[in-house]
C-alpha positions in Angstrom: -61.0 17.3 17.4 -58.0 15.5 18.5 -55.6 18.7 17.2 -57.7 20.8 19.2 -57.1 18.8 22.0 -53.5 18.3 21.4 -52.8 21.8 20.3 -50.1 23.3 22.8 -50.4 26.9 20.9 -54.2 26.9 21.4 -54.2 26.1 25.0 -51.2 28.6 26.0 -53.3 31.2 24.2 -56.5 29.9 26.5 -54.3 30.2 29.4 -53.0 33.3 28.7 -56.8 34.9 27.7 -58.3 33.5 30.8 -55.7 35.4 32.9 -55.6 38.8 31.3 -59.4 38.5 31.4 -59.7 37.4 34.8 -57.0 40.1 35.6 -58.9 42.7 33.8 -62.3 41.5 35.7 -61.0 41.9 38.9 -59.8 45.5 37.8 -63.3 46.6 36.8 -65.1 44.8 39.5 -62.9 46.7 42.0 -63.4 50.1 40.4 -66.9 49.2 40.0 -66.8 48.3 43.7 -65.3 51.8 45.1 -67.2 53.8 42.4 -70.6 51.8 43.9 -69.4 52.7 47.5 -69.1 56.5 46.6 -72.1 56.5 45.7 -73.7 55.0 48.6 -71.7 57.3 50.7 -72.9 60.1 49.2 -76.8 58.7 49.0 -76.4 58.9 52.8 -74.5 62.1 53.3 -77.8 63.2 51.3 -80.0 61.6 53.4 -78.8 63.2 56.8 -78.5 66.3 55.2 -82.2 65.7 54.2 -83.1 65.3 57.9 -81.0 68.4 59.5 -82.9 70.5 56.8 -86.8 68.6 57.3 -86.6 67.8 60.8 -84.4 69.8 62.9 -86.9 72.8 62.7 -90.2 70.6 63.9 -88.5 68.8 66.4 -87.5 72.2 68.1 -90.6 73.5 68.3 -92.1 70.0 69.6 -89.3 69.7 72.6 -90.1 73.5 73.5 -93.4 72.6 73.3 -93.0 69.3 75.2 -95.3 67.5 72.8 -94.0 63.4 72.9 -96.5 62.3 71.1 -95.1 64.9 67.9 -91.6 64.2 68.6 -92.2 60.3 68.6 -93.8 60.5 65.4 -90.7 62.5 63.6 -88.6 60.0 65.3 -90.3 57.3 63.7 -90.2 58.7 60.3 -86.2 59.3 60.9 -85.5 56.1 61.4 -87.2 54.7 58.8 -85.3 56.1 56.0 -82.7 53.9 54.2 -79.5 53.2 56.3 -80.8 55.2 59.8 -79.8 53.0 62.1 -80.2 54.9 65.9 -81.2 58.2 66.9 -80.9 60.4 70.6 -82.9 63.7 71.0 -81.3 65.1 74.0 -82.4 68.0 76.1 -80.3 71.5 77.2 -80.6 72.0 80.9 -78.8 73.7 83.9 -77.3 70.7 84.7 -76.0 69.3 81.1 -77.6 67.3 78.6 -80.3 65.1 79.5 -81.5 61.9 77.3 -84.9 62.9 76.0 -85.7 60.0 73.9 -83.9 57.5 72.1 -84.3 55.1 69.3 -82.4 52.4 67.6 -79.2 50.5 68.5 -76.1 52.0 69.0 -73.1 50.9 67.0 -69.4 52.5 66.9 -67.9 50.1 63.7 -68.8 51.4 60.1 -71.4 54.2 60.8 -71.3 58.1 60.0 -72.7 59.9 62.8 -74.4 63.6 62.6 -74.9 66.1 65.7 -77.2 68.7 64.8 -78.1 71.6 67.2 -81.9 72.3 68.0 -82.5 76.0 68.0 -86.3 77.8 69.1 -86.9 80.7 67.6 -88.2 83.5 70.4 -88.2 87.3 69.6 -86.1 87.2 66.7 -83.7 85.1 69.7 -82.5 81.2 68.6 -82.2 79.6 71.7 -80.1 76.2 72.1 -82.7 73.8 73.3 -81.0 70.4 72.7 -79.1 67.8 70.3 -80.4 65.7 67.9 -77.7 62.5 67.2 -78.5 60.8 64.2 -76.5 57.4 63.4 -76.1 56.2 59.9 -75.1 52.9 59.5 -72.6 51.1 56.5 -73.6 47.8 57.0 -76.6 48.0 54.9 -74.4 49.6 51.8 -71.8 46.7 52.4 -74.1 44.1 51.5 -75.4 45.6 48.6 -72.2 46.0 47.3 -71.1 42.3 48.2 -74.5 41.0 46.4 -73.2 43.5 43.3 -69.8 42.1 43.0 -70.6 38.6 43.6 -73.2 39.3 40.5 -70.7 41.0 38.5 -67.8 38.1 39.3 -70.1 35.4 38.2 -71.0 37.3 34.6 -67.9 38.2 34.2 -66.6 35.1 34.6 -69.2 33.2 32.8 -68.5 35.8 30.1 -64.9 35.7 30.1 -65.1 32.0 29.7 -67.7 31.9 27.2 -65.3 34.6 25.4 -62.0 32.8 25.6 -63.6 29.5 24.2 -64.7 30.8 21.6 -61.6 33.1 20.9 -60.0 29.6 21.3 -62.1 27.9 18.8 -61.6 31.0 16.1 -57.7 30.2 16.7 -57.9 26.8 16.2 -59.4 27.4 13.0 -57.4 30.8 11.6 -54.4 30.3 13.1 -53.7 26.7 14.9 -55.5 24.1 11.9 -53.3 25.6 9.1 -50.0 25.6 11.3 -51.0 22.1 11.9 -51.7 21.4 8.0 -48.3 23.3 7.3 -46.0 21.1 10.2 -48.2 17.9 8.8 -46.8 18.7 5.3 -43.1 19.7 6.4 -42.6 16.6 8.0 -44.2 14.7 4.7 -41.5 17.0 2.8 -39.3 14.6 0.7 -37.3 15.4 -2.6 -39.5 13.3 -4.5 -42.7 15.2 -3.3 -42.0 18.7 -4.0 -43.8 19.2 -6.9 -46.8 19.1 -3.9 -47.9 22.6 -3.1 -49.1 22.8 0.3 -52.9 23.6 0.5 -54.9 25.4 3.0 -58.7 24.9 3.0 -59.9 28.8 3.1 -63.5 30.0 3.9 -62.9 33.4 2.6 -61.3 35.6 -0.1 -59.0 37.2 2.2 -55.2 36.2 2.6 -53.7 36.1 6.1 -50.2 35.9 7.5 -50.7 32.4 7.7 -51.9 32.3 4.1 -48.5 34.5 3.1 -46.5 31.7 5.0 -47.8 29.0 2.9 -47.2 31.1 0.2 -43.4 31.6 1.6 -43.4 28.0 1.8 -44.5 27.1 -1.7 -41.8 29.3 -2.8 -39.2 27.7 -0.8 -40.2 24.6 -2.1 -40.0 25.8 -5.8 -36.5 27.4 -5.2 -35.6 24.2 -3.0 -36.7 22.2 -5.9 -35.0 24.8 -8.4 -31.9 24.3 -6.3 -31.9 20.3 -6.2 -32.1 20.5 -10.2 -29.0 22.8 -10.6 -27.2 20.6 -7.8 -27.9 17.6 -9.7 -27.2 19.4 -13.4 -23.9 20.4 -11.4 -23.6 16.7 -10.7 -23.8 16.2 -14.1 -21.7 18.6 -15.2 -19.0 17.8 -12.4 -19.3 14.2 -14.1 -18.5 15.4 -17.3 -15.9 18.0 -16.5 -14.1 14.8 -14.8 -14.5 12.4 -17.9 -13.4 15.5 -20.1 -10.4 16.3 -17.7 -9.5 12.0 -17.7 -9.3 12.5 -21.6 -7.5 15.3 -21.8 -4.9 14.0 -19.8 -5.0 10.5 -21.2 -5.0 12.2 -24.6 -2.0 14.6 -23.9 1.1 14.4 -25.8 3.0 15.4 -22.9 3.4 13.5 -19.6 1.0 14.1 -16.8 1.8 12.3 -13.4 1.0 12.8 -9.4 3.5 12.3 -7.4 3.3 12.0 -3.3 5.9 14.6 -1.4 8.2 11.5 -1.1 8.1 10.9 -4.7 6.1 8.1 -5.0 4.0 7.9 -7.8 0.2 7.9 -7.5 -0.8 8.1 -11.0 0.6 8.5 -14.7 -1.2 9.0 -18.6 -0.3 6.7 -21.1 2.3 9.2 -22.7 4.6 8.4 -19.6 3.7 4.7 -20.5 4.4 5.3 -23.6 8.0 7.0 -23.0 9.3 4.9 -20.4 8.0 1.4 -22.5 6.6 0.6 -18.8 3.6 -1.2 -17.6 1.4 1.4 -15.8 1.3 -1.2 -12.8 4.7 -1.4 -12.1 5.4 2.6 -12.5 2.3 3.0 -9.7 4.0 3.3 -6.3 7.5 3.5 -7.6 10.1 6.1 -7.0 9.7 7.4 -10.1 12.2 9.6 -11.3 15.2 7.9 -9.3 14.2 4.6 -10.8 13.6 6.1 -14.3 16.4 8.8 -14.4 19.8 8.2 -15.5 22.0 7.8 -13.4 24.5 11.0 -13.6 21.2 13.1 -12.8 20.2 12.1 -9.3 21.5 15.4 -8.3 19.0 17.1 -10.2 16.2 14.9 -9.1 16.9 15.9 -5.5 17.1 19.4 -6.8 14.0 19.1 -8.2 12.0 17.6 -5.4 13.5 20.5 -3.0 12.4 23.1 -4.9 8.7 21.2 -5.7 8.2 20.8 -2.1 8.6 24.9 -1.4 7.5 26.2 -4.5 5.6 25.3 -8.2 8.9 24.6 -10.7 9.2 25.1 -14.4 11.0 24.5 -17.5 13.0 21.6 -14.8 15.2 19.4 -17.8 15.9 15.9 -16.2 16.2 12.8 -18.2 14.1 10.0 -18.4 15.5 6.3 -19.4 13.0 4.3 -21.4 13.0 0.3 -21.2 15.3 0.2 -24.1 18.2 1.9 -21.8 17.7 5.3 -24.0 17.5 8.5 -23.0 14.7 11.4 -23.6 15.0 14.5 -22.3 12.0 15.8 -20.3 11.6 19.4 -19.5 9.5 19.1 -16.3 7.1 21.7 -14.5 5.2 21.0 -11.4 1.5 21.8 -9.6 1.2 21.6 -6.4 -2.0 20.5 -4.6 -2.4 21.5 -1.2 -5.4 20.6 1.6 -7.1 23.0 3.6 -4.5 23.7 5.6 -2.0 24.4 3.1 0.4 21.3 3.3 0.8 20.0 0.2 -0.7 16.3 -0.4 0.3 16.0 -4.4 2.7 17.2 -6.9 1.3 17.3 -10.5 4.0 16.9 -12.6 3.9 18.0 -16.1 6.7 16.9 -18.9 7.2 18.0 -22.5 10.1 15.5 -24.7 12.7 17.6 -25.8 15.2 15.2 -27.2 14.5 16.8 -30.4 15.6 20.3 -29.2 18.7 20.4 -30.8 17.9 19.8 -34.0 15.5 22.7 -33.8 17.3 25.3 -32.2 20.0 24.6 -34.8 17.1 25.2 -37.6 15.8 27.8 -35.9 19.6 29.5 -35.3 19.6 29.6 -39.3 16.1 30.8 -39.3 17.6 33.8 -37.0 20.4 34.5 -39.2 18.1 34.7 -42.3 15.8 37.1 -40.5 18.4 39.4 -39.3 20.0 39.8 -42.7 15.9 40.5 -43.6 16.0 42.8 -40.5 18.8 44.9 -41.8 17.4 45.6 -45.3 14.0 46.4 -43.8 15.4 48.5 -41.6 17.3 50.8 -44.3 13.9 51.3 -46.3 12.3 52.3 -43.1 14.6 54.9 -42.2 14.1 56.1 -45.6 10.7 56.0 -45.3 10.8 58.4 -42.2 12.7 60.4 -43.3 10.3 61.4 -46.2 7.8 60.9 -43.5 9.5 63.6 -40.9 9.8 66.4 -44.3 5.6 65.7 -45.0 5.2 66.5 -41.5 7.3 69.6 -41.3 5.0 70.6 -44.4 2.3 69.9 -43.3 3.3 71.8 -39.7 4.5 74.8 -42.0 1.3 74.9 -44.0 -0.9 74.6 -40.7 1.0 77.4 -39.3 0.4 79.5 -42.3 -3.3 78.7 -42.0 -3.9 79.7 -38.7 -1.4 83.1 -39.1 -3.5 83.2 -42.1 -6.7 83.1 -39.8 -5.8 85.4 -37.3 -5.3 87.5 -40.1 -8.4 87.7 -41.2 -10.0 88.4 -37.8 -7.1 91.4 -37.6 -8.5 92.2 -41.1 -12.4 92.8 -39.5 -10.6 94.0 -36.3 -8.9 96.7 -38.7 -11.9 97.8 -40.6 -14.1 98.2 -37.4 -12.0 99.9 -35.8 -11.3 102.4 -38.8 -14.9 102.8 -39.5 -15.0 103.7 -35.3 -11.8 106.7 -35.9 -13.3 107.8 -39.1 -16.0 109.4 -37.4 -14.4 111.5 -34.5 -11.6 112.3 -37.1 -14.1 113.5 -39.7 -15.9 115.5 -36.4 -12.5 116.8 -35.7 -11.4 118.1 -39.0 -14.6 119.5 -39.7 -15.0 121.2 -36.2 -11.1 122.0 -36.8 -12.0 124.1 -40.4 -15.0 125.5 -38.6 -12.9 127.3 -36.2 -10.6 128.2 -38.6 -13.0 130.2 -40.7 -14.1 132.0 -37.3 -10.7 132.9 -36.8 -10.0 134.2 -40.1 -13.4 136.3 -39.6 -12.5 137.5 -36.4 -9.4 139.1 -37.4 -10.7 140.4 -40.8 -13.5 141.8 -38.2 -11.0 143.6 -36.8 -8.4 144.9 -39.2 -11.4 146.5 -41.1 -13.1 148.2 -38.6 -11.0 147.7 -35.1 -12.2 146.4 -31.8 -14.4 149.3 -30.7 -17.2 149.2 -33.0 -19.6 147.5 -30.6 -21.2 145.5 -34.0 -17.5 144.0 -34.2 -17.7 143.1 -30.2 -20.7 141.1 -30.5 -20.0 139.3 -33.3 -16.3 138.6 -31.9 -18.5 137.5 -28.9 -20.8 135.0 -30.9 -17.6 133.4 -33.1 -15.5 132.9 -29.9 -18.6 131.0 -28.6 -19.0 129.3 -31.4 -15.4 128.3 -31.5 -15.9 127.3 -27.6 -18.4 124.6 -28.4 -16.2 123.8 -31.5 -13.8 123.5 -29.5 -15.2 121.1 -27.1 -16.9 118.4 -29.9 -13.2 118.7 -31.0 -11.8 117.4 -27.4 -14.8 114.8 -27.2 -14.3 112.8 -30.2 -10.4 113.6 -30.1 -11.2 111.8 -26.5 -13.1 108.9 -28.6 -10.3 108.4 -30.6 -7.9 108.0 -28.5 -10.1 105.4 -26.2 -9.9 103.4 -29.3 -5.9 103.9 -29.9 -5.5 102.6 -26.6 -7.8 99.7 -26.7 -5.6 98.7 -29.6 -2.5 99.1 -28.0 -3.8 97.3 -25.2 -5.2 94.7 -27.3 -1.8 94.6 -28.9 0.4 94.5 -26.4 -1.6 91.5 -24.7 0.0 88.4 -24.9 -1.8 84.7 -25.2 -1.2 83.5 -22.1 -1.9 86.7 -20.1 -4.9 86.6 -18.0 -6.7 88.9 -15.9 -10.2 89.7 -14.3 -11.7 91.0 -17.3 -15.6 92.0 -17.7 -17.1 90.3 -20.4 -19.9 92.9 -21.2 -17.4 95.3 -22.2 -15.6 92.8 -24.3 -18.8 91.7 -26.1 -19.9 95.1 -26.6 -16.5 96.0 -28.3 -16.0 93.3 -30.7 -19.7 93.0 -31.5 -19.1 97.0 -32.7 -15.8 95.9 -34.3 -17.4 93.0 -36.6 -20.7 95.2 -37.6 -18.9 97.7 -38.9 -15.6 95.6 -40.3 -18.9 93.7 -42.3 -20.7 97.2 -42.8 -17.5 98.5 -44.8 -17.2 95.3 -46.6 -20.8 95.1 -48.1 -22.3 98.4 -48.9 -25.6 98.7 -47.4 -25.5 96.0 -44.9 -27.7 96.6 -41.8 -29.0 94.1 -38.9 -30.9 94.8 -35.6 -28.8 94.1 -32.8 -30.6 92.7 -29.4 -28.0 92.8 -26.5 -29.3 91.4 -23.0 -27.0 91.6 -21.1 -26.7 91.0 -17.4 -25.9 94.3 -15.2 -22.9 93.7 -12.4 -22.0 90.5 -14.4 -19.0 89.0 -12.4 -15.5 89.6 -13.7 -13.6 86.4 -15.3 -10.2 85.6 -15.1 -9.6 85.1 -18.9 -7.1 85.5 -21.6 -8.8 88.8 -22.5 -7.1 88.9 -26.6 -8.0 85.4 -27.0 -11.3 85.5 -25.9 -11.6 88.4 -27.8 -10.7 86.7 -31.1 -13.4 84.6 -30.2 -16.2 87.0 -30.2 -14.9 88.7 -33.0 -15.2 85.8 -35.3 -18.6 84.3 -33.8 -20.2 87.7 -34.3 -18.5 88.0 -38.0 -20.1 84.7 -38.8 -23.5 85.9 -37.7 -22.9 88.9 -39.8 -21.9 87.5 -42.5 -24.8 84.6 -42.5 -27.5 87.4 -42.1 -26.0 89.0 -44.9 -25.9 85.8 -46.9 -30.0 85.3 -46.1 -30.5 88.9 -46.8 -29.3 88.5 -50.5 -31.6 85.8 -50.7 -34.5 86.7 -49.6 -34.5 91.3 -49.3 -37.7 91.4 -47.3 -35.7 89.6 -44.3 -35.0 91.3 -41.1 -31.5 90.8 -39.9 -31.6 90.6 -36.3 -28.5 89.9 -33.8 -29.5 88.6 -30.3 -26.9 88.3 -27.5 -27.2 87.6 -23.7 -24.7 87.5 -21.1 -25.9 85.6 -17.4 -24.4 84.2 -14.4 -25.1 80.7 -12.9 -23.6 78.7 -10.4 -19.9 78.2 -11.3 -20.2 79.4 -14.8 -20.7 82.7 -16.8 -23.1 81.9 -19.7 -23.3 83.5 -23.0 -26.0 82.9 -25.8 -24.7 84.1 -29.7 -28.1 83.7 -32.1 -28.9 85.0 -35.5 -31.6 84.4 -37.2 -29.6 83.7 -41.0 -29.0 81.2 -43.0 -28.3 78.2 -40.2 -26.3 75.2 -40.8 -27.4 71.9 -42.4 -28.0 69.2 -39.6 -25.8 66.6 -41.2 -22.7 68.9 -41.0 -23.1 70.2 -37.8 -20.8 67.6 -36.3 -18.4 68.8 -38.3 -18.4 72.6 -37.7 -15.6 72.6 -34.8 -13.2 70.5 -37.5 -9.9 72.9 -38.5 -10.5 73.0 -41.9 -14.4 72.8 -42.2 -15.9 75.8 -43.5 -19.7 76.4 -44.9 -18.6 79.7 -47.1 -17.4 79.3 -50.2 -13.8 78.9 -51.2 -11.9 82.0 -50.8 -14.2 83.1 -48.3 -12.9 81.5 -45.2 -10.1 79.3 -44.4 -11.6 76.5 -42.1 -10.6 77.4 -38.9 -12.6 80.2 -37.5 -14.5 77.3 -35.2 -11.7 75.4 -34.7 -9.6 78.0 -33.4 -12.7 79.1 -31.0 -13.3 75.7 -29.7 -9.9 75.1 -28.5 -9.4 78.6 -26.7 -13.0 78.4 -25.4 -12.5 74.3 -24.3 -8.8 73.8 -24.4 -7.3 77.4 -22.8 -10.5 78.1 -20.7 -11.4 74.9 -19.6 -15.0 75.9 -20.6 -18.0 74.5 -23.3 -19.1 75.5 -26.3 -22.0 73.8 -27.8 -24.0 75.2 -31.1 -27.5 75.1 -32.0 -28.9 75.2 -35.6 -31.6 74.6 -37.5 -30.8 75.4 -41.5 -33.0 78.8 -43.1 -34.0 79.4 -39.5 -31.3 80.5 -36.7 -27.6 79.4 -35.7 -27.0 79.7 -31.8 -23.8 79.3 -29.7 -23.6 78.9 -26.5 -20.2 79.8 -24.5 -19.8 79.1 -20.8 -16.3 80.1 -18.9 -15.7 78.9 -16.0 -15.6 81.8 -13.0 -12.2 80.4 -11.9 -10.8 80.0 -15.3 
């Protein structure tokens, strides 16, 4: 009970609650007020218009009639109604309005007052026969609507009170006892009572925000208590680092001293002890190297601490005399140690004896001379060595060249039996067509040396031969045509060098190598056949490629695809040789699929097919570098991929993509 009484949060919030709600009560008690007077208005607009539409019309006839005793009796029941407060019947006559009767007190603060004419109805005629005044009065509605919102005030703020302590007394327990518990056990919070968890008596299941702090807080504490472990491992390891450093440096073989910028020695290892056959008392504070340093040397020492006090120094020789008056040479190098403002506070001085140098530069002069004499004589084989090196390479460079002339042979070989397989045809059209119309010459003019040109048997028969020869004729010029389309695709193809490029379209370029290589294979093994599937896509953009290259490419993918459906065909003669490719456009790229369904490739050697010398046929049958070539026009020229598929007895599948912008 005391925290509830001493609870600052609670009490704010009670402050706070009682205000909005008091706020808030006003508020509705007002609107409650004016929607109350409304009403009330309204009640005794009805009411008046009650009495113009009930009374007006009796009262007339009464005053016409001049029966008092009726009029006082509707009077009566007028005033009686709620809120009627006074009411005048007045009288028409020639000389104004006269004061017929009159009831009720007159009032001229917070009333409505009505004026209704009283008409008598004679001959069909309404006749103005007076006034009736009718006085309603507010004073009656005002109280009622003070009694209301004094009612309403007093509930309301019973209620709100009633509300706010007990909105206060939820607080205290949901929100204000656990802050309480949490400040309680942050002040208790020491490092030797973290392993403590702070915890919150809860009625239900449910986890508040107060909940999740204590959760936070528990997990601060863990980290916090995390955090105090590593410090003190750090501690530890700080402790250790510094015992390790003391005996490295008291373990050194070299000489590790501090110096102050004046030169003043702070500290030394026992090496310097050692050395300078000092006590380590009497070397503390001294000027150390112009006590210790010979004397024809002091120039250096100044040197020395000039150069320490701008910069780190190193490989710095100065003597240092030993208590025996003798000499060791010291090659010195320095570390400076600044504060946080960069002025240095220490110079670590590091020195290595080199008294002995001498003596081992002269060993290691011989050493020198020994190993250039080596030098010399390995040198000589080496130079023999490359130079039988340099003719294996030119060799080898001859013998690669060979290969690959060798190569491109090959495909020129396919190239040259398509294409004579493509001009046997229209030449075997146009020699045929060619004796044709010779024999119909000869015919025609035996025709007419026999029996002349009049016989009209001899016209028509001159008639049908020179038709005849017509339409020979023009099978001649079509395939004569053909032939020469294929001439010049040669010539072209030809006349092409390697690095030429142009926008070429590669439908047309697979559709003429693909012909090329089916019948180059068809010559070379009698009987060959395969089903040949091309999808190809129609207004295909135009590529900027190397077109003879490229087309060296196709030529020897679709020569392999031949030659492997031939190879699956010997094997197994039921097998139907089929040929699929597809040409597509995607983003930045111009896609095409090569896939045959022959003899495939094992899986273990497809990492190998793109190798220059790797070949699956056997020897004699290919030189190795079909692939090889491909990949590097297709990867290196192009600056495209080329991937391959395979799955071996099933299907081989490459897949070419050239860039659009090649």
């Amino acid at each position: 009970m005391s925290r509830f009484q001493t609870s600052k949060l609670s009490f704010e919030l009670l402050k706070w609650i009682l205000v909005c709600s008091t706020a808030l009560t006003f508020l509705g008690t007002a609107v409650q007020f004016y929607s109350d007077y409304r009403t009330g208005v309204a009640t005794i607009e009805t009411t008046l218009d009650q009495i113009q539409r009930s009374y007006t019309s009796s009262i007339s006839n009464s005053l016409w009639n001049l029966d008092d005793e009726q009029i006082k009796i509707q009077v009566n029941g007028i005033i009686k109604l709620k809120d009627i407060e006074y009411i005048k019947i007045s009288e028409k006559r020639e000389d104004g309005l006269q004061v017929f009767t009159e009831q009720g007190d007159f009032q001229t603060k917070n009333v409505i007052n009505k004026k209704y004419k009283l008409l008598y109805k004679s001959d069909n005629n309404l006749i103005e026969i007076g006034i009736l005044h009718v006085q309603a009065s507010l004073t009656g509605l005002f109280s009622r609507l003070f009694d209301k919102v004094l009612i309403i005030l007093v509930t309301q703020t019973i209620k709100t009170f009633i509300v706010s302590f007990c909105i206060l007394y939820i607080i205290h327990v949901l929100v204000s006892k656990k802050i309480n518990t949490l400040v309680e056990f942050a002040k208790q919070l020491r490092v030797k009572n973290l392993d403590s968890p702070i915890l919150l008596k809860r009625d239900t299941k449910k986890i508040d925000e107060i909940d999740e702090l204590a959760k936070s807080m528990n997990q601060m504490r863990i980290h916090l208590k995390m955090s105090i472990d590593k410090m003190k491992k750090s501690e530890e390891y700080i402790i250790q680092e510094r015992d390790y450093t003391k005996d490295l440096i008291n373990g050194s073989p070299y000489i590790i001293c501090g110096l102050t910028p004046e030169g003043k020695l702070n500290f030394i290892n026992p090496m310097g002890v050692i050395l300078t056959g000092v006590d380590e008392r009497e070397l503390i504070n001294s000027q150390f190297f112009q006590d210790y340093s010979s004397n024809g040397s002091l120039d250096k020492v100044e040197s020395f601490f000039v150069e320490s006090r701008i910069h780190e120094v190193k490989g710095f020789e100065i003597p240092l005399r030993n208590s025996s008056g003798n000499l060791n040479m010291i090659s010195w190098s320095t570390l400076l140690r600044r504060d946080s403002d960069g002025v240095i506070i220490e110079i670590i001085c590091f020195g290595a004896d080199i008294t002995k140098k001498d003596l081992a530069e002269k060993e290691l002069k011989k050493y020198q001379e020994h190993l250039e004499v080596l030098v010399e004589k390995r040198t000589f084989e080496v130079d023999e060595k490359n130079l039988a090196l340099e003719k294996n390479i030119q060799e080898l460079t001859q013998m690669q060249d060979r290969l690959i002339a060798q190569e491109k042979l090959a495909s020129l070989g396919s190239l040259t039996a398509g294409i004579a397989h493509e001009l046997n045809n229209p030449l075997n059209f146009i020699i045929n067509f060619s004796f044709a119309g010779q024999e119909n010459c000869s015919d025609i003019l035996n025709e007419l040396n026999e029996k002349g040109i009049e016989d009209l048997e001899v016209q028509n028969e001159i008639k049908e031969c020179l038709a005849e020869q017509v339409k020979f004729n023009e099978l001649i010029h079509v395939h004569g045509k053909r032939a020469e389309t294929i001439i010049r695709s040669m010539l072209d193809h030809s006349r092409l060098k390697e690095s030429d490029r142009s926008e070429e379209d590669i439908n047309g370029l697979i559709e003429e190598n693909i012909n090329f290589a089916f019948h180059a294979l068809k010559s070379k093994y009698r009987g060959f056949n395969s089903k040949i599937n091309l999808v190809l896509q129609p207004n295909l953009c135009k590529v900027n490629i190397a077109k003879s290259e490229l087309g060296r490419v196709f030529l020897n993918m679709f020569a392999n695809a031949f030659y492997a459906l031939n190879m699956k065909k010997d094997i197994d003669h039921s097998f139907s040789p089929e040929l699929d490719v597809t040409s597509k456009e995607e983003d930045n790229c111009v896609v095409i699929n090569i896939k045959d369904n022959g003899i495939g490739i094992p899986k273990e050697k497809l990492k190998d097919v793109f190798d220059p010398f790797f070949t699956t046929k056997p020897t004699g049958e290919g030189t190795g570098l079909g692939l090889s070539l491909s990949h590097e026009i297709i990867v290196g020229l192009h600056h495209g991929e080329l991937d391959i598929k395979s799955e071996e007895g099933i299907f081989t599948e490459f897949i070419i993509k050239l860039p659009k912008s090649a």
